[in-house]
OpenMM code with the backbone's topology and positions (N, CA, C; nanometers):
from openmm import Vec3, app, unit

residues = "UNK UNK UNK UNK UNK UNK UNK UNK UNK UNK UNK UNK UNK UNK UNK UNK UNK UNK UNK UNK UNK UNK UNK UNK UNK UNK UNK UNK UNK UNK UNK UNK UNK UNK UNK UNK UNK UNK UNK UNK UNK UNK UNK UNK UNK UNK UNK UNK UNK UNK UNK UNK UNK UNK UNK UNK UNK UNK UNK UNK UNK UNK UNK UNK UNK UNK UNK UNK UNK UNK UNK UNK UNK UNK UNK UNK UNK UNK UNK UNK UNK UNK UNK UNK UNK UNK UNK UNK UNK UNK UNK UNK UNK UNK UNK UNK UNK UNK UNK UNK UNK UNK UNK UNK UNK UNK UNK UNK UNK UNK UNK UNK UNK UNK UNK UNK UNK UNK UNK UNK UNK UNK UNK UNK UNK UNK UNK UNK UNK UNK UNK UNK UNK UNK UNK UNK UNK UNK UNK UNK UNK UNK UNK UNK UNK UNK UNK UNK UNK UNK UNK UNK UNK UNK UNK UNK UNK UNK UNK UNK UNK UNK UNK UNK UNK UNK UNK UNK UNK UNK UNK UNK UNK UNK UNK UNK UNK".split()
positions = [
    Vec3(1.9579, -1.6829, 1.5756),
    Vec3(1.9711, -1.5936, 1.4628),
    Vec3(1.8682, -1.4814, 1.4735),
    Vec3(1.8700, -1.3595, 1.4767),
    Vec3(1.8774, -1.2458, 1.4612),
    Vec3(1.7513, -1.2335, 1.3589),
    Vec3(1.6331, -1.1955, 1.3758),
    Vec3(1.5493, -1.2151, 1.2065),
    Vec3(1.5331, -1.0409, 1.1794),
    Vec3(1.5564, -1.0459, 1.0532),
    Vec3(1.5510, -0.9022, 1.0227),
    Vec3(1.4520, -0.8357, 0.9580),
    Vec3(1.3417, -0.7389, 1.0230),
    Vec3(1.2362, -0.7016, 0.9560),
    Vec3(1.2357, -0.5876, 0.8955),
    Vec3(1.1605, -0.5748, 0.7829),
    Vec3(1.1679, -0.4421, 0.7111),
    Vec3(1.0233, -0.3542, 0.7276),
    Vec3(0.9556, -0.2800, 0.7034),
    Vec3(0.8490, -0.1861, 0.6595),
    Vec3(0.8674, -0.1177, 0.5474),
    Vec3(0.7082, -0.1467, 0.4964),
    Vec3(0.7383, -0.0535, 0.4303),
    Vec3(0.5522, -0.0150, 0.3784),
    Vec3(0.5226, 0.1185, 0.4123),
    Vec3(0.4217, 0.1771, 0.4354),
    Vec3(0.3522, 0.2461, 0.2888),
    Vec3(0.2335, 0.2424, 0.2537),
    Vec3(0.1745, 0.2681, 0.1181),
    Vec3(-0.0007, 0.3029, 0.1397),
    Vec3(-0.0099, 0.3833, 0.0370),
    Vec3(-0.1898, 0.3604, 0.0666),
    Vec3(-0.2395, 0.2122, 0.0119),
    Vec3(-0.1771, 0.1802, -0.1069),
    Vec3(-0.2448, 0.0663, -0.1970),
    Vec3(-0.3673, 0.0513, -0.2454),
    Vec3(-0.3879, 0.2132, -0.2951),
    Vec3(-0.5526, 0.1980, -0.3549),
    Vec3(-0.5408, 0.1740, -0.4865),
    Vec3(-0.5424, 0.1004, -0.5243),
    Vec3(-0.5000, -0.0297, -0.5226),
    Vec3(-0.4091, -0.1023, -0.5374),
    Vec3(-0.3663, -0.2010, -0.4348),
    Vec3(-0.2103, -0.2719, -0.4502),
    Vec3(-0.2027, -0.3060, -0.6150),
    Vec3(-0.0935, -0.2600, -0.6512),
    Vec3(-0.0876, -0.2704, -0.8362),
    Vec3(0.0517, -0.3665, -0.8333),
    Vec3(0.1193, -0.3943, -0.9528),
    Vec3(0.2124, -0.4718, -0.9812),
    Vec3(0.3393, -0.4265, -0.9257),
    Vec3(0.3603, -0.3257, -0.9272),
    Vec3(0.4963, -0.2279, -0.8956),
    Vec3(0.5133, -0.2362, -0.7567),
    Vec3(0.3936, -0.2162, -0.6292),
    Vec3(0.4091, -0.2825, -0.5217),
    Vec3(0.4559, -0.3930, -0.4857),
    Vec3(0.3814, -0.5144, -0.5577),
    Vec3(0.4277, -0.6432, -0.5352),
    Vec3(0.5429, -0.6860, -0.5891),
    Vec3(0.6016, -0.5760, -0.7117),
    Vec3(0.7453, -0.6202, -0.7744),
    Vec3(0.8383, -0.5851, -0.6279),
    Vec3(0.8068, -0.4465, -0.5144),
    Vec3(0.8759, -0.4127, -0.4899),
    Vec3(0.8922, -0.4565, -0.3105),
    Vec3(0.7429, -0.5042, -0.3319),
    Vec3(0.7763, -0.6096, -0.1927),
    Vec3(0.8350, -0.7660, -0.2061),
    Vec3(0.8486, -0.8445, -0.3377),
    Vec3(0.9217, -0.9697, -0.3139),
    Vec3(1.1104, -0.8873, -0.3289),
    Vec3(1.1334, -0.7870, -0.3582),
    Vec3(1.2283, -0.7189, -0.4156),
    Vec3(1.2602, -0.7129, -0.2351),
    Vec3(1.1906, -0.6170, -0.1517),
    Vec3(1.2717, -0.6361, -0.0183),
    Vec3(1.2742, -0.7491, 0.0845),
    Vec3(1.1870, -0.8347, 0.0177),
    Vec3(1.1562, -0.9720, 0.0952),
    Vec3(1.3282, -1.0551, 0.0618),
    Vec3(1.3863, -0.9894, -0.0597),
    Vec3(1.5199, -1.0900, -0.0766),
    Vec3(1.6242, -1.0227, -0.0254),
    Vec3(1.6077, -0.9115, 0.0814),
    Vec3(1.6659, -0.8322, 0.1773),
    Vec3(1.6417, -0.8430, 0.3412),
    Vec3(1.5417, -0.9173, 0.3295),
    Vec3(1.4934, -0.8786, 0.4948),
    Vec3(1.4362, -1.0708, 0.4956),
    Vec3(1.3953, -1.0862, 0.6287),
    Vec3(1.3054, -1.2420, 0.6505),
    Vec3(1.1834, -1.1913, 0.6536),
    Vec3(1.1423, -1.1094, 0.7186),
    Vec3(0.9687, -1.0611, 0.6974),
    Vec3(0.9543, -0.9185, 0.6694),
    Vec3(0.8598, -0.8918, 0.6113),
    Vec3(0.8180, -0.7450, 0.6063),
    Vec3(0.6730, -0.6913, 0.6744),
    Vec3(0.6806, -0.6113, 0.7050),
    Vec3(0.5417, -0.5521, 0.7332),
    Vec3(0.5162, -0.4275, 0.6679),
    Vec3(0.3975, -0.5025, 0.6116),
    Vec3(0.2982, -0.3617, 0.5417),
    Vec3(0.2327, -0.3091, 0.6272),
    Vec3(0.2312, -0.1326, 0.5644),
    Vec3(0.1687, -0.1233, 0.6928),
    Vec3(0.0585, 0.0004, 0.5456),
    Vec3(-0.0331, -0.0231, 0.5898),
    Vec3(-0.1681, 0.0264, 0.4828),
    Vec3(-0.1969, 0.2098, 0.5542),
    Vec3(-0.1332, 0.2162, 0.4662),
    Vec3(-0.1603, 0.3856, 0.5153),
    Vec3(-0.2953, 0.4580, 0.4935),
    Vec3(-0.2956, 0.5712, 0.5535),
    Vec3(-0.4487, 0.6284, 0.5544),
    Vec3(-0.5433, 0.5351, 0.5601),
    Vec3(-0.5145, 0.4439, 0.6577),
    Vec3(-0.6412, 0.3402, 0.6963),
    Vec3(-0.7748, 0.3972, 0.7130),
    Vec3(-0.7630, 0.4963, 0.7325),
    Vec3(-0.9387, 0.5614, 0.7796),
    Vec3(-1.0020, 0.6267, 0.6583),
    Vec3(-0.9190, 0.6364, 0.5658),
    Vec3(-0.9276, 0.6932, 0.4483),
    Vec3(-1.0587, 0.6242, 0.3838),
    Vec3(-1.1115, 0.6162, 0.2592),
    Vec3(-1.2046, 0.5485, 0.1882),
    Vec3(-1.3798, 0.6168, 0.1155),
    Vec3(-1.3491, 0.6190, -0.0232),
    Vec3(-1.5262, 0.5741, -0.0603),
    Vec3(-1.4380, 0.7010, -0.0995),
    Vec3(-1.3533, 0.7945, -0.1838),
    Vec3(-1.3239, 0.8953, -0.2117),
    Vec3(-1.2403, 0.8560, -0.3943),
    Vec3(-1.2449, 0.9395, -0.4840),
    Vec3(-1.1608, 0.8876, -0.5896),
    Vec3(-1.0176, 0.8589, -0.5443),
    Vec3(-0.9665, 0.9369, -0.4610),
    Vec3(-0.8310, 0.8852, -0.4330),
    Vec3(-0.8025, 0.8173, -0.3499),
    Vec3(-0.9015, 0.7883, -0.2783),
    Vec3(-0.8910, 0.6679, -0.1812),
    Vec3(-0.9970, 0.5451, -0.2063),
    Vec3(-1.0376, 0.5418, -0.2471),
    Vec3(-1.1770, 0.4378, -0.2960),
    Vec3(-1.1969, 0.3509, -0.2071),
    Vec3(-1.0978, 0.2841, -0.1713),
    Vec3(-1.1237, 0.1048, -0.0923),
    Vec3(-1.0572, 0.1617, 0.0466),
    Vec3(-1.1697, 0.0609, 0.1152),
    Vec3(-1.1323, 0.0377, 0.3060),
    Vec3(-0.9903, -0.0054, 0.2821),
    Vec3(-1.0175, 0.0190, 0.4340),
    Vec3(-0.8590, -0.0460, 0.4544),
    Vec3(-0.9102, -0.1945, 0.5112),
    Vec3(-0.9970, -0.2428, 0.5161),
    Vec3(-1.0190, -0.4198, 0.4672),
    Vec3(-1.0265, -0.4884, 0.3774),
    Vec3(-1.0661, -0.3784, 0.3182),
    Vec3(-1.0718, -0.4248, 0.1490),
    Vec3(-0.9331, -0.4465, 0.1087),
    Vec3(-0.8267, -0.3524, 0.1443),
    Vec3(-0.7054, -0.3300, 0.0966),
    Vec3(-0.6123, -0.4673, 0.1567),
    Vec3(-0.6738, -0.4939, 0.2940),
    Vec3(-0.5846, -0.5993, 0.3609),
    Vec3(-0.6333, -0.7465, 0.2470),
    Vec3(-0.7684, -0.7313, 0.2235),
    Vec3(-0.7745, -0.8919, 0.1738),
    Vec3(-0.7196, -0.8425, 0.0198),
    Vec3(-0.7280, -0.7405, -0.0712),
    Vec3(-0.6539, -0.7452, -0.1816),
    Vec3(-0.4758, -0.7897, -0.1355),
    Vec3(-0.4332, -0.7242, -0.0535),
    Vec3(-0.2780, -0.7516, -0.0848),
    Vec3(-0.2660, -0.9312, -0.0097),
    Vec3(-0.3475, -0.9432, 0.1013),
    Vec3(-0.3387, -1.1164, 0.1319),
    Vec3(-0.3566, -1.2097, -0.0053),
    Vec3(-0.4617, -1.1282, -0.0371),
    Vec3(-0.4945, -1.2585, -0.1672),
    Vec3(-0.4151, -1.2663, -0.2583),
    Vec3(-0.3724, -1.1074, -0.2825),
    Vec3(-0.2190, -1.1041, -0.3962),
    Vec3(-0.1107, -1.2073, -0.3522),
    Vec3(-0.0624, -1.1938, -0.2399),
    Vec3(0.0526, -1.2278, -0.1709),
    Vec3(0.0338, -1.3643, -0.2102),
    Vec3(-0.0616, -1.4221, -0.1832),
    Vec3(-0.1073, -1.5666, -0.1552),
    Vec3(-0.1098, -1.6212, -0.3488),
    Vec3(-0.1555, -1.5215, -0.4262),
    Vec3(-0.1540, -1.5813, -0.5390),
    Vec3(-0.0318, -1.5845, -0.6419),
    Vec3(0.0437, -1.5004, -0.5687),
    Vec3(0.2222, -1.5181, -0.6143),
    Vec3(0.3016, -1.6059, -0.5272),
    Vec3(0.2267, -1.6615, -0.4458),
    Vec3(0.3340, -1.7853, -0.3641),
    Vec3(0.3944, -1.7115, -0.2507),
    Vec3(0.3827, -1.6169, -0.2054),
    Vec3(0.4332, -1.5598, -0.0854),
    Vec3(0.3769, -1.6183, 0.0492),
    Vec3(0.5145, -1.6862, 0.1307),
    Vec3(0.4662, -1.7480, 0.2715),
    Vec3(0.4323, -1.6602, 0.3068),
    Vec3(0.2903, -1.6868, 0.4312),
    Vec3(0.2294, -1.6038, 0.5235),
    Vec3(0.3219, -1.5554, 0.6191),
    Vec3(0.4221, -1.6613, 0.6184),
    Vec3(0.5004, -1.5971, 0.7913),
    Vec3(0.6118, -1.5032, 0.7487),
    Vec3(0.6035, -1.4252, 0.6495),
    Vec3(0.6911, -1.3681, 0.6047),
    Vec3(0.6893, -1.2527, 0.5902),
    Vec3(0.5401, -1.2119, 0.6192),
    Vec3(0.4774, -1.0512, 0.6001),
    Vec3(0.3302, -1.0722, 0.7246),
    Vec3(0.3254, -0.9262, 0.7859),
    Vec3(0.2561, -0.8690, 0.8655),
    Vec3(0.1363, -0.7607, 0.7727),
    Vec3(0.0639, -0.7228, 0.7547),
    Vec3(0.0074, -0.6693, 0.7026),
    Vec3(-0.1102, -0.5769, 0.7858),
    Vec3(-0.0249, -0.4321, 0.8527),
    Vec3(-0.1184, -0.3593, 0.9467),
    Vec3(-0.1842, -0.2585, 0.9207),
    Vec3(-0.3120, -0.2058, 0.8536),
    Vec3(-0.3403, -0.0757, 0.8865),
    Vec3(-0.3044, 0.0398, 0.9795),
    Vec3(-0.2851, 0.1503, 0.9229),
    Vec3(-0.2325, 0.2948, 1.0197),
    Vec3(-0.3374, 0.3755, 0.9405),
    Vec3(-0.3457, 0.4446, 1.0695),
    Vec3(-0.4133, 0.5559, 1.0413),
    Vec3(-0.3321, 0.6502, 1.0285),
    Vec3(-0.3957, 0.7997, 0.9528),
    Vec3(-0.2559, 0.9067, 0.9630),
    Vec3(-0.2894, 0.9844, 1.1099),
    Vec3(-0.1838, 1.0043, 1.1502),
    Vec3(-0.2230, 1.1386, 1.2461),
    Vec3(-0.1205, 1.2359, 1.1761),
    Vec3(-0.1633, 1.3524, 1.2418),
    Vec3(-0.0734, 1.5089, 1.2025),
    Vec3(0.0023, 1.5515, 1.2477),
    Vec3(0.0571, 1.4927, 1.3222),
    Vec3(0.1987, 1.5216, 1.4286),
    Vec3(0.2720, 1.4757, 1.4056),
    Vec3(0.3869, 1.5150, 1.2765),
    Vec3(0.5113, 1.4807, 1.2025),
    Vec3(0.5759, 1.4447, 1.3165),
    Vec3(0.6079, 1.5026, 1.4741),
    Vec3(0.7316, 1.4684, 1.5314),
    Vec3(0.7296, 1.3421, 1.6295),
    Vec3(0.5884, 1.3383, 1.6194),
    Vec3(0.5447, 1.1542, 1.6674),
    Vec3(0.5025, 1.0678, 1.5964),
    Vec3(0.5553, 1.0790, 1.4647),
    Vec3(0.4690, 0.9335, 1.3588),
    Vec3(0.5450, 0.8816, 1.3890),
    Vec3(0.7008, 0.8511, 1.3857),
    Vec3(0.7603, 0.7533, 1.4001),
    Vec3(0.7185, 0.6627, 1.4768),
    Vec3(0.7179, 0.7177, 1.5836),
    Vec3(0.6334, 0.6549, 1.7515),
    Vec3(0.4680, 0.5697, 1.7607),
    Vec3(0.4579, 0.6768, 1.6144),
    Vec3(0.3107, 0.5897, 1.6276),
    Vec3(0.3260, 0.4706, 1.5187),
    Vec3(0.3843, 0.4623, 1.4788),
    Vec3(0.3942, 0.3489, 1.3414),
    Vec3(0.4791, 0.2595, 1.4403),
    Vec3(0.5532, 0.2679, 1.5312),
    Vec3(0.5994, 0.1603, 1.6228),
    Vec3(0.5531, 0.0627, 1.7345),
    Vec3(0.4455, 0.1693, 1.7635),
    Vec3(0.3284, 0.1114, 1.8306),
    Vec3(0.2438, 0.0444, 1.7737),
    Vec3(0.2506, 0.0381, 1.6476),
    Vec3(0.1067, -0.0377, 1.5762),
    Vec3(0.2216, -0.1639, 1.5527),
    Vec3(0.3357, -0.1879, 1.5128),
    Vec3(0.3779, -0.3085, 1.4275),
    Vec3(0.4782, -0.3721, 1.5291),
    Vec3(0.5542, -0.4945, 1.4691),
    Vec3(0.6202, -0.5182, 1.5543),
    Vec3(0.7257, -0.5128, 1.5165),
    Vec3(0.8410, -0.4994, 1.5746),
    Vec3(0.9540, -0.4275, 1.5777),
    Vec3(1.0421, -0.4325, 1.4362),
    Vec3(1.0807, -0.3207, 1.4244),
    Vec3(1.1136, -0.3284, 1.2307),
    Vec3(1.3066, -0.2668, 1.2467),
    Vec3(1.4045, -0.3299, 1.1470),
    Vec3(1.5299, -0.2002, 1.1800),
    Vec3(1.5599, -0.1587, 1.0211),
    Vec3(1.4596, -0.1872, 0.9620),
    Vec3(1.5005, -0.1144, 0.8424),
    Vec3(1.3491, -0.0522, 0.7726),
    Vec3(1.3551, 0.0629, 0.7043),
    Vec3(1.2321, 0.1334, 0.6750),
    Vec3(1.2533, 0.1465, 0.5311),
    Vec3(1.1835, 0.1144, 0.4551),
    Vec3(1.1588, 0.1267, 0.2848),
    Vec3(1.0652, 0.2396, 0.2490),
    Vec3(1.1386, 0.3576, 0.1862),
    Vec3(1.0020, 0.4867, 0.1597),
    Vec3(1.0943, 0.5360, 0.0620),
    Vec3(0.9876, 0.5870, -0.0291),
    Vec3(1.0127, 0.7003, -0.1644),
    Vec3(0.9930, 0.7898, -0.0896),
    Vec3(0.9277, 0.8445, -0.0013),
    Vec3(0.8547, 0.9644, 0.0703),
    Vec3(0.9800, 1.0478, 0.1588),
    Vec3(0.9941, 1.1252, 0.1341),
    Vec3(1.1164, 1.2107, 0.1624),
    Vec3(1.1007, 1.2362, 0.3521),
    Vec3(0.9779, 1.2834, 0.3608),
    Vec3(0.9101, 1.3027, 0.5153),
    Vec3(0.8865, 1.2196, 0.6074),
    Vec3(0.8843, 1.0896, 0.5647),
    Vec3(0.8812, 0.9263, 0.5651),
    Vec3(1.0229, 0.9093, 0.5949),
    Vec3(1.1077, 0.9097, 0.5315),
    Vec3(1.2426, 0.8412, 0.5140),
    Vec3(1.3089, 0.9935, 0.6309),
    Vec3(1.3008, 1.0390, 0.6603),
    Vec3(1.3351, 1.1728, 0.7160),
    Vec3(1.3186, 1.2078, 0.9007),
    Vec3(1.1923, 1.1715, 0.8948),
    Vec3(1.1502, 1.1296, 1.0332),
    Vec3(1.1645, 0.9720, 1.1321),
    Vec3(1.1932, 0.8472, 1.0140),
    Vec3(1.2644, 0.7242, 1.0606),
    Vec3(1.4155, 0.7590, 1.0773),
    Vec3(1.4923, 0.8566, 0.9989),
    Vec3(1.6485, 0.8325, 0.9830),
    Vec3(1.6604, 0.9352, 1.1385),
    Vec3(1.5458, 1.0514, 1.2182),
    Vec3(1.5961, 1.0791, 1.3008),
    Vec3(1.6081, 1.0257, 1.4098),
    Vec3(1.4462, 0.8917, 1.3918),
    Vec3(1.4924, 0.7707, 1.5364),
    Vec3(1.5872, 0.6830, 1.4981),
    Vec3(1.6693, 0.6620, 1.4243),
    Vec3(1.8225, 0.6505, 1.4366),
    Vec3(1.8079, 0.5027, 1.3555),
    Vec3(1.6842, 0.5102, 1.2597),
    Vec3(1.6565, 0.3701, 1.1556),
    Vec3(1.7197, 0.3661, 0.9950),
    Vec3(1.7715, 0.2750, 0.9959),
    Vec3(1.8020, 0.2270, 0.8291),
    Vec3(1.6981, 0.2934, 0.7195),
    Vec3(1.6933, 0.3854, 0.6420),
    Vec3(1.6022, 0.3790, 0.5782),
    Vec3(1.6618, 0.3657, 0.4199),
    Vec3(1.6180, 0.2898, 0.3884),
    Vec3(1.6351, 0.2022, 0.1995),
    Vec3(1.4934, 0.2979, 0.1252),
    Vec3(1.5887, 0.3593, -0.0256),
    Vec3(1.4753, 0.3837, -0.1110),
    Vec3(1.4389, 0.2379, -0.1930),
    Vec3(1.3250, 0.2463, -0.2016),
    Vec3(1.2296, 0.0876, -0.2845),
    Vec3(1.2749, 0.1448, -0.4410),
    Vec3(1.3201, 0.0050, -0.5199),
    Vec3(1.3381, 0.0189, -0.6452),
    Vec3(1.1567, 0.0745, -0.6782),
    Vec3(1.2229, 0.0937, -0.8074),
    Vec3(1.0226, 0.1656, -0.8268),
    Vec3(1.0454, 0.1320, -0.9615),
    Vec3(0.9110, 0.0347, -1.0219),
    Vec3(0.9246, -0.0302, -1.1195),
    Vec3(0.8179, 0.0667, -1.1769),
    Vec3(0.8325, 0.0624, -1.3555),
    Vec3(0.7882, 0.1468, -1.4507),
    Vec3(0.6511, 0.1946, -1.3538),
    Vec3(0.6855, 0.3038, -1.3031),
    Vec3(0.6832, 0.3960, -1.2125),
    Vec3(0.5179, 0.5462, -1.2721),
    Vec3(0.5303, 0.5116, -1.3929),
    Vec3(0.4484, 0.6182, -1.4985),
    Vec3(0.3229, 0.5244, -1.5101),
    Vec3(0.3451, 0.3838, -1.5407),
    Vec3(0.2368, 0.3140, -1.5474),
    Vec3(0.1919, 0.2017, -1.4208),
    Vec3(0.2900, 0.2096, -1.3397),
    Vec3(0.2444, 0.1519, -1.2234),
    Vec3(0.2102, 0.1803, -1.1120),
    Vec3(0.1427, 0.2821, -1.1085),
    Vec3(0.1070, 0.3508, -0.9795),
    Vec3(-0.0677, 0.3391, -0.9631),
    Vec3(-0.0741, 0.3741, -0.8258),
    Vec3(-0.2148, 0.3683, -0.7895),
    Vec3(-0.3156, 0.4695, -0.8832),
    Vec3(-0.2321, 0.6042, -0.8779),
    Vec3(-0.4001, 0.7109, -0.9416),
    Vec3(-0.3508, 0.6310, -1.1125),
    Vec3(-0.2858, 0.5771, -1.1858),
    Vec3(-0.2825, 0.5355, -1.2820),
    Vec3(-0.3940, 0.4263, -1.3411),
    Vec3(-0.4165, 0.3325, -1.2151),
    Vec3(-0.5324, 0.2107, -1.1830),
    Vec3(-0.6588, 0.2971, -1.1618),
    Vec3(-0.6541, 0.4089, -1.1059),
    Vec3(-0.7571, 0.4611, -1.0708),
    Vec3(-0.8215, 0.5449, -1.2108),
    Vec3(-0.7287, 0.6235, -1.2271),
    Vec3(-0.7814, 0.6838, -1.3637),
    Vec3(-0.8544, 0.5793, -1.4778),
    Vec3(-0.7630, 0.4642, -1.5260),
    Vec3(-0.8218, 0.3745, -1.5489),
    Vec3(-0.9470, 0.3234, -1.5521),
    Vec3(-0.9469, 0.3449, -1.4397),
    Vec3(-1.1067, 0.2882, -1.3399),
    Vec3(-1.2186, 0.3277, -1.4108),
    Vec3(-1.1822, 0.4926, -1.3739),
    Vec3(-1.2846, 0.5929, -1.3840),
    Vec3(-1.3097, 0.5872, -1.5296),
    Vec3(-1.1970, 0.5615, -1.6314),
    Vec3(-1.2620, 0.6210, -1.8069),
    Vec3(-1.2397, 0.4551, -1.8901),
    Vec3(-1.2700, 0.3837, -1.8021),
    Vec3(-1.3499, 0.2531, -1.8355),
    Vec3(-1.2102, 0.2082, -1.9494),
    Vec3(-1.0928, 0.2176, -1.8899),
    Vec3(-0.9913, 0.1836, -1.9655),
    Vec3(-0.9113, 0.0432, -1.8785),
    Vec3(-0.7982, -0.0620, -1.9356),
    Vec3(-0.7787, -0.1703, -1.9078),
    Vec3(-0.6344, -0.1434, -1.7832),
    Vec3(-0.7574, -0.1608, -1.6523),
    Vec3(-0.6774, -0.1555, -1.5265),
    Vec3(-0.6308, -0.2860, -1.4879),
    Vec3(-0.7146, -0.3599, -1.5324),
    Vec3(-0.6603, -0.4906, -1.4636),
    Vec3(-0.5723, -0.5641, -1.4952),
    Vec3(-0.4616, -0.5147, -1.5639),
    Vec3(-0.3649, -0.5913, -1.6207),
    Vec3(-0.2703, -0.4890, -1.5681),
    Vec3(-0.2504, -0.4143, -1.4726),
    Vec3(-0.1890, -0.3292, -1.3725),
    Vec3(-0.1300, -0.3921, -1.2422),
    Vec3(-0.2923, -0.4744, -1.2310),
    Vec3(-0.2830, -0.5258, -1.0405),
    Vec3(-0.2824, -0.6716, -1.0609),
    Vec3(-0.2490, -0.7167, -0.9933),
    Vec3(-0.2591, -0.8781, -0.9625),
    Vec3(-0.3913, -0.9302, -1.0014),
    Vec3(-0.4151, -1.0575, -1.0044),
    Vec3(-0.5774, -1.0674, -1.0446),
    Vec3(-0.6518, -1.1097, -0.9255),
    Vec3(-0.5798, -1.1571, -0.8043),
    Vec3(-0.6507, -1.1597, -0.6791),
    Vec3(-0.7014, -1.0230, -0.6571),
    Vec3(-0.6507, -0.8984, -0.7142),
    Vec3(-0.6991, -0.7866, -0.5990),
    Vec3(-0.8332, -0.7595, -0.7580),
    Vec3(-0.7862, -0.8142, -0.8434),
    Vec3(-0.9083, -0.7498, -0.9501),
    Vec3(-1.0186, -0.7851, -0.9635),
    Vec3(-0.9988, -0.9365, -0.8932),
    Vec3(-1.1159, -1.0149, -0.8563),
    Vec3(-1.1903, -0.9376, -0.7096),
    Vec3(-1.1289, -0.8819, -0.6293),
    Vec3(-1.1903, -0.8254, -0.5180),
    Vec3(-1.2322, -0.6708, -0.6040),
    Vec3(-1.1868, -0.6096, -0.6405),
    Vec3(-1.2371, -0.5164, -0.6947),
    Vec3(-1.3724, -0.5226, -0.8066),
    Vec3(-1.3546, -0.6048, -0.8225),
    Vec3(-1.4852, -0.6812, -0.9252),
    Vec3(-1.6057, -0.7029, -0.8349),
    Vec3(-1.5692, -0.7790, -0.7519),
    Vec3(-1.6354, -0.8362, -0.6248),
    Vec3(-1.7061, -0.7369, -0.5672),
    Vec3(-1.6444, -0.6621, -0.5132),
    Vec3(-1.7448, -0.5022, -0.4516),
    Vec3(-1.7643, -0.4054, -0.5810),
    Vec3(-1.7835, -0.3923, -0.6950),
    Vec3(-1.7880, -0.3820, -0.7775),
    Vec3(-1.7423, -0.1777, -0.8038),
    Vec3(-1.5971, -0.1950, -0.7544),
    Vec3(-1.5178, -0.1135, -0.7224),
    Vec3(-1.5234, -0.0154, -0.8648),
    Vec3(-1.5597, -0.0566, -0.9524),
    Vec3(-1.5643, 0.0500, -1.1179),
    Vec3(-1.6650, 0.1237, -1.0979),
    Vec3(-1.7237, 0.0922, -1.0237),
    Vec3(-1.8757, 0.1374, -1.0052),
    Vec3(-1.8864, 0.2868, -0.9098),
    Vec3(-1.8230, 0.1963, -0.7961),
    Vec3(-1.7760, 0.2714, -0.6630),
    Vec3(-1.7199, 0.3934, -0.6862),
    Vec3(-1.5866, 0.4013, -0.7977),
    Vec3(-1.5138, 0.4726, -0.8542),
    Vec3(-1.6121, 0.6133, -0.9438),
    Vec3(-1.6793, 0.5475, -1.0140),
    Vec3(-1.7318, 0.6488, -1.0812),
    Vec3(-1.8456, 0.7432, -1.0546),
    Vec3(-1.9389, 0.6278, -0.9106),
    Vec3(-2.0263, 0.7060, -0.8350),
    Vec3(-1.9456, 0.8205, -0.7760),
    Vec3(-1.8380, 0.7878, -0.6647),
    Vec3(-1.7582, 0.8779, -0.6433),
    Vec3(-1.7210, 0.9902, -0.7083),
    Vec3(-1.6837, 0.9874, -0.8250),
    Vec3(-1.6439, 1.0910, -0.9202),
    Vec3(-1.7649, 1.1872, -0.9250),
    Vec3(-1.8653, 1.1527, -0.9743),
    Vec3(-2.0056, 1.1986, -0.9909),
    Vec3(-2.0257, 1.2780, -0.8752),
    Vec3(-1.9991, 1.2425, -0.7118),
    Vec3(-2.1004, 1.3160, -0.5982),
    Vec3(-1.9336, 1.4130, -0.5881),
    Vec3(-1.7647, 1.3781, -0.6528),
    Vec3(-1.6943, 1.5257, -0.5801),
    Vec3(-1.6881, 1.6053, -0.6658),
    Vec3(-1.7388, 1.5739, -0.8213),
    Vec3(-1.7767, 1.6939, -0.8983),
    Vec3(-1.9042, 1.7858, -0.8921),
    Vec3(-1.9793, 1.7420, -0.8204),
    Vec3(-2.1030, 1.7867, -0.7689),
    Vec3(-2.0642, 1.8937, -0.6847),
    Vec3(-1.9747, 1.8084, -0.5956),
    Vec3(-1.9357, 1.9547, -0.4787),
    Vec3(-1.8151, 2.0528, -0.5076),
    Vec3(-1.8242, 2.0666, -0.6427),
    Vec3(-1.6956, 2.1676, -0.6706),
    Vec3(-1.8064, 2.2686, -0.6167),
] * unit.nanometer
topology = app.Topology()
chain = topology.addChain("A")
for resn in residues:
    res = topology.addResidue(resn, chain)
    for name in ("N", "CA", "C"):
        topology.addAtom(name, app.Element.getBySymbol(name[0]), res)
C-alpha cells in the first residue's frame, strides 16, 4: 500500500489552535504529514519571536498532548531562500517525499502546482482570532493568549519566558524606528 504524504509549511510563532485544528483536519486525508517550520532562521524579532527549536518542541509537545502518533508527522525546519523558481526544489530536498501540498499562500500553492503537485487549500478555523500575530499581540499588551495555543506550547512559552522576550523585543524595534 501506497502511503500518502501531505505538507504543509507555516512559521508557527506560535503554533496556536487553528494550526492544530488544521493539521488533525489533513491527517484524516493523508497517513503522515510533514511540517515543515518556515523561516527557520528567523527569531528574537516581534514577528518572529521563537527559534525554530523552540517551535519544533512547541508543536512535538502539542502533537503529543492531543494524542497524535509520532509516526504520523515529520516535523522539519526550512529556511527561506529568495529564489521563487527553486523553492519548490528546495523544500524537496529538506523532507521526504510529499504528493500533496496544503497552503493558503497563493505563491506557495503556485510554485508546487508548477512541479506538477496536488495542492489543497487548509480549512482555516476562526481565522480573525486564530492566528499567530493575534497570540502575539496578545503577548505584547499582557492580554489572555493562552487560551489560543495548546497548553504544551504555553507551557514552553512560559518556560523561556517568551512574554518577556516579546516585549523586550518590542522595546529595542521601537528604539530603532
Amino acid at each position: 500500500m501506497k502511503i500518502v504524504r501531505g505538507i504543509l509549511i507555516g512559521r508557527m510563532q506560535p503554533i496556536h489552535n487553528g494550526h492544530m485544528q488544521v493539521i488533525n483536519k489533513i491527517l484524516e486525508e493523508v497517513d503522515e504529514i510533514i511540517i515543515g517550520i518556515g523561516s527557520a532562521q528567523l527569531s528574537h524579532s516581534t514577528k518572529n519571536p521563537f527559534t525554530a527549536g523552540e517551535r519544533i518542541v512547541m508543536i512535538s509537545q502539542s502533537l503529543a498532548e492531543s494524542g497524535v502518533d509520532p509516526s504520523k508527522y515529520y516535523i522539519i525546519p526550512m529556511q527561506d531562500i529568495n529564489y521563487n523558481a527553486v523553492w519548490a526544489s528546495h523544500v524537496k530536498m529538506l523532507t521526504p517525499p510529499f504528493s500533496v501540498v496544503y497552503s493558503g499562500n497563493q505563491l506557495v500553492k503556485q510554485l508546487f502546482c508548477e512541479e506538477g503537485y496536488e495542492v489543497k487549500q487548509p480549512p482555516l478555523f476562526d481565522r480573525v482570532l486564530l492566528s499567530g500575530t493575534e497570540v502575539r499581540r496578545r503577548m505584547l499588551n499582557d492580554g489572555d493568549w493562552e487560551d489560543l495555543i495548546p497548553g504544551a506550547a504555553a507551557k514552553i512559552i512560559n518556560e523561556i519566558n517568551g512574554t518577556e522576550r516579546m516585549k523586550n523585543l518590542s522595546i529595542k524595534e521601537i528604539s530603532e524606528l
